[in-house]
C-alpha distance (Angstrom), angle and dihedral (degrees) to the residues before:
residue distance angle dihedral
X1 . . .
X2 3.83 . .
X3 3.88 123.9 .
X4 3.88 111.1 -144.1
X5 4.10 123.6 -165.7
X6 3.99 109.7 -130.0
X7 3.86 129.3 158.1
X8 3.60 93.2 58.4
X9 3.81 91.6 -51.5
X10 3.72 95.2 -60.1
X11 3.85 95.5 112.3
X12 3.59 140.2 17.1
X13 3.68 138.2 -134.3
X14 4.36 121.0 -143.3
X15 4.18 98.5 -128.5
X16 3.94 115.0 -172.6
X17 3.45 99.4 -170.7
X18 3.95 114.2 44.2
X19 3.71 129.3 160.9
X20 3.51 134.8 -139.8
X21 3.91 102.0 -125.5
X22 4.05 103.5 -178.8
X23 3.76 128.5 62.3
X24 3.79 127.1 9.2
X25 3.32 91.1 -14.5
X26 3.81 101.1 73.1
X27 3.70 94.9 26.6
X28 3.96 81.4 64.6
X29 3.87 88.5 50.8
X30 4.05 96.5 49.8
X31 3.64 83.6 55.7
X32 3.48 97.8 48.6
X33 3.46 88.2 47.0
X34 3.58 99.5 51.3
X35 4.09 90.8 52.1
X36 3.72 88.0 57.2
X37 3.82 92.3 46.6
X38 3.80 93.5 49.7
X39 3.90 129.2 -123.8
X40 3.62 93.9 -88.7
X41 3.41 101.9 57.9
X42 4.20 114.4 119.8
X43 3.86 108.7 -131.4
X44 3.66 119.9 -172.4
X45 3.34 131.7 -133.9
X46 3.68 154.4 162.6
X47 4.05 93.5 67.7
X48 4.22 89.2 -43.1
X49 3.93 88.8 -57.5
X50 3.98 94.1 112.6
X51 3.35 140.4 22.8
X52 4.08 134.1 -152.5
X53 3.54 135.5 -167.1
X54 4.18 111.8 -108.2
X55 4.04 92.2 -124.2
X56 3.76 89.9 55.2
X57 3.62 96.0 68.2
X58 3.86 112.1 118.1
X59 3.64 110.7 -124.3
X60 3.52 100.7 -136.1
X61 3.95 125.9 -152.0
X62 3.88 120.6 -132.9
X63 3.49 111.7 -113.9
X64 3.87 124.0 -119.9
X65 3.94 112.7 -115.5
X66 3.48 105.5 -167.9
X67 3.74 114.9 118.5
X68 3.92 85.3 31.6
X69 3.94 120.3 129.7
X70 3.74 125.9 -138.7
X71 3.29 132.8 -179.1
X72 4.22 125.6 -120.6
X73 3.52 144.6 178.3
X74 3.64 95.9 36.2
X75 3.66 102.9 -35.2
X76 3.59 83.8 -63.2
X77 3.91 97.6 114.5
X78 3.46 147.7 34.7
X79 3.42 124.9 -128.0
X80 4.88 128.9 -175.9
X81 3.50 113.4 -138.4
């Protein structure tokens, strides 16, 4: 059981079933998503303005950030992942 805010944060609402929207967890689902569609299925894009085929989506690696620098405590420091 998962409490949710709604109403502008002045209540909240008992969910049983919520899912993770962000990260691997919805990257998972547009794939599953896209198997069940089919590879040639047009998509569109860009606001409607263009279209692209499903099986000529890049599948695009995630990046290694170690070594990167970010910046903390107000911009104030800088911290190596």
């Amino acid at each position: 059981m998962v409490k949710i805010s709604s109403k502008r944060g002045t209540s909240t609402i008992n969910a049983a079933d919520v899912k993770n929207w962000a990260g691997e967890t919805f990257k998972n689902f547009q794939k599953e998503q896209l198997k069940v569609a089919g590879l040639d299925t047009v998509l569109s894009q860009k606001r409607g303005t263009s279209t692209i085929v499903a099986k000529d989506i890049p599948d695009v690696p995630q990046p290694s950030l170690k070594g990167q620098k970010i910046t903390t405590k107000r911009g104030t420091s800088v911290e190596t992942l």
